[in-house]
Structures are given as structure tokens and as C-alpha cells.
N, C-alpha and C positions, 0 to 999 in steps of 0.2 A: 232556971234555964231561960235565955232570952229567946224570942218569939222572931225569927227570920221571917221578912216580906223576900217575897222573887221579882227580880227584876224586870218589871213585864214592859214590852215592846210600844210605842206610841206613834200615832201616826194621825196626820192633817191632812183632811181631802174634803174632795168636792160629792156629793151626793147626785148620784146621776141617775137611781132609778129607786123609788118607792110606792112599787104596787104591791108586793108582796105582803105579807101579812107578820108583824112584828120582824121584820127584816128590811136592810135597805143595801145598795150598793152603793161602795163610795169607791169614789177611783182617786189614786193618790200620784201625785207627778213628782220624777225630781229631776235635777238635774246632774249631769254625769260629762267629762271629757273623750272624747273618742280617741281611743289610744293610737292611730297613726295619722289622724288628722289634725287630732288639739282643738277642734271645733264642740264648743256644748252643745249637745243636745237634749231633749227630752225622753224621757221613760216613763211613762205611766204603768202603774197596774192596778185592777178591781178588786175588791175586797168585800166580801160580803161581809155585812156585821148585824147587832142583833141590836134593836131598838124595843124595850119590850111594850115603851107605851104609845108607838107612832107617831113620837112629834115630831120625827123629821120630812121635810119636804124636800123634793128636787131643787137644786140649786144650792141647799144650805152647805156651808161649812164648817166639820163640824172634827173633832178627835176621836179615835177610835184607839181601844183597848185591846191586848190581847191575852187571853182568855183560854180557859178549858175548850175542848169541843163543843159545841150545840149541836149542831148535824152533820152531816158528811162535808161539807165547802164552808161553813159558818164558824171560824174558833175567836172569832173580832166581834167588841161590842160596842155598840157608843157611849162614850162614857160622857160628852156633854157637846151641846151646841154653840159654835163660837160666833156665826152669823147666820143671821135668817135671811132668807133669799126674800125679795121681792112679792107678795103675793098680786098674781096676775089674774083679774079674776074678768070674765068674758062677760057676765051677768050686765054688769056695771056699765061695761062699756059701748054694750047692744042699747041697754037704756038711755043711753046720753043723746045716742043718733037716733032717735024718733021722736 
């Protein structure tokens, strides 16, 4: 008996908020034509997904999986980081100016 994978849903976004704890939100854009104007526009939507070991940071770009449930908003997970954002770090640059 062969062993069926399901075809699970993928998606590339931008990480826009990681305060939470083993959770992050990623907001995902696409673009779409407006059907009486023919003008592209933009659609975003957020996606909570489940990071379980906190490496993601605000800014990063990263893919997200879709999954079982985890909590009531949560069924997306990350499954890897495609770019790291910048780290900006305040520390550094208080230091510089004195």
C-alpha cells in the first residue's frame, strides 16, 4: 500500500510582528486585477503561524506551511527562513555618539 503526502498550501511573507511566544505573524501580499477597472492592485492578508524555536524576527522573509490546527487562529507553520532582516540594534549606535 503506497503512503499518500496531502497537498499542503505554501505561502511567502513578510513578518510583521514577533512578540508572542513561539508564534509570529506574517502578512502575505499578492497581486490581483480589478475586475472593472483592469488596474492591479494589492491584497494583503495576516497569518498567524507557529515558529516553535523563535528564530524569526520582524522584517524576515520567511515561508509558511499549512498545518493541523495549533490554536483557535494558528493552523500555519514556518517552515524555513528565506531572508533575515537587518538587525538594528540601538545599543551600538548610542555608543558610537559619545
Amino acid at each position: 500500500m503506497e503512503e499518500r503526502t496531502p497537498n499542503r498550501k505554501t505561502r511567502v511573507g513578510v513578518v510583521t510582528s514577533d512578540r508572542m511566544d513561539k508564534s509570529v505573524v506574517v502578512s502575505v501580499s499578492r497581486y490581483t486585477v480589478h475586475p472593472l477597472y483592469g488596474k492591479r492592485i494589492t491584497l494583503s492578508k495576516k497569518y498567524l503561524a507557529h515558529d516553535e524555536n523563535n528564530e524569526c524576527r520582524t522584517g524576515d522573509t520567511v515561508s509558511i506551511g499549512e498545518g493541523r490546527p495549533i490554536s483557535k487562529r494558528k493552523s500555519w507553520s514556518v517552515l524555513r527562513i528565506i531572508e533575515r532582516a537587518p538587525l538594528l540594534d540601538s545599543e551600538t549606535s548610542s555608543s558610537r555618539e559619545e
